[in-house]
N, C-alpha and C positions, 0 to 999 in steps of 0.2 A: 630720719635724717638728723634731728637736732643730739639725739643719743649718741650718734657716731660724730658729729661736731665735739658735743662736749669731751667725747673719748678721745680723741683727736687733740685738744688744747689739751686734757690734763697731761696725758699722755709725753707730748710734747715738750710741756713745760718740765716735769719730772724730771722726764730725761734731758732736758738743758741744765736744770740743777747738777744733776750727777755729772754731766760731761763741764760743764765749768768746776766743781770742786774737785772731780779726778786729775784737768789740768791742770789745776794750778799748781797742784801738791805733788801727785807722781810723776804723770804722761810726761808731761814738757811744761814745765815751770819755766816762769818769767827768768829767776834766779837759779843758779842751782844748788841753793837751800828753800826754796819757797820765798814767795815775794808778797807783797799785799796786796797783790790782784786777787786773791784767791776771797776777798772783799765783794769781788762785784756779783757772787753766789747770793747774800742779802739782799737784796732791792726783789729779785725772784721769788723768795721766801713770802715777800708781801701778800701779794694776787694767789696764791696757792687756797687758801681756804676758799675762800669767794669763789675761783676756778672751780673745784671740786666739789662745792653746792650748786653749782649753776647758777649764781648772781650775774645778771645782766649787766647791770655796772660797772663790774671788777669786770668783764669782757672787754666793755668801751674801752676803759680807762688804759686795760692791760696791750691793748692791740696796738697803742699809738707807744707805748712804753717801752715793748718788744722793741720797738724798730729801734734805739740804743742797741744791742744785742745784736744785731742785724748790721749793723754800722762798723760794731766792733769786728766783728767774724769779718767785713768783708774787708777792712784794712786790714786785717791781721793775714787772709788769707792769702793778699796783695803783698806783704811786706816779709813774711815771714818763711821761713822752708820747711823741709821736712814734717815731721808729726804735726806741730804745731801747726804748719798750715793748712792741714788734712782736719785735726781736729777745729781748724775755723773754718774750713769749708762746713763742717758738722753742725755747728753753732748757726752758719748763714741757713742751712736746711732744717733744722732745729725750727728758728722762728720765724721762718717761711710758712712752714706749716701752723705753728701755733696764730700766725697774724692770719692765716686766711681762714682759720676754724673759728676765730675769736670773730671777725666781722661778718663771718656769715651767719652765726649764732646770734649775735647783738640782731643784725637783719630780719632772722626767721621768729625772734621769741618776741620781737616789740608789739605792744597791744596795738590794737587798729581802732 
């Protein structure tokens, strides 16, 4: 169980990187040269090592984080048309998964 949690976050998170810097740049840019959204890919970068050893901390920490992410996808997926609001529909399912792998894992590894 805790194997497929943690496969489940990295997973997840990986591929929220990719689909935030594919946005910004080709799919459907803010601009249509590229904008400095393609910025909010950094702050994800963070938690990635920690993620992929299975530090318990960078779980906590990353779980309440995500939800920024989660915020953003669902304004955008409210505001926006086309691609762009299919790819924040992606982003809202993205860290849906990554916040429910992250708190279950924080749950299941805590010493007793």
């Amino acid at each position: 169980m805790i194997r497929a949690l943690r496969l489940g976050a990295s997973s997840s998170l990986i591929a929220l990187i990719a689909l935030c810097l594919a946005w910004e740049t080709v799919l459907a840019p803010f601009k249509p040269n590229g904008s400095l959204l393609i910025l909010k890919t950094l702050p994800l970068l963070l938690p990635l090592f920690g993620i992929l050893h299975g530090k318990r901390y960078t779980y906590q920490w990353t779980s309440l984080f995500i939800l920024l992410y989660f915020m953003e996808g669902s304004v955008r997926a409210w505001s926006d048309v086309g691609l762009s609001a299919q790819l924040a529909l992606a982003e809202v399912g993205l860290s849906v998964v990554f916040f429910i792998c992250a708190i279950y894992y924080a749950k299941l590894t805590r010493s007793q």
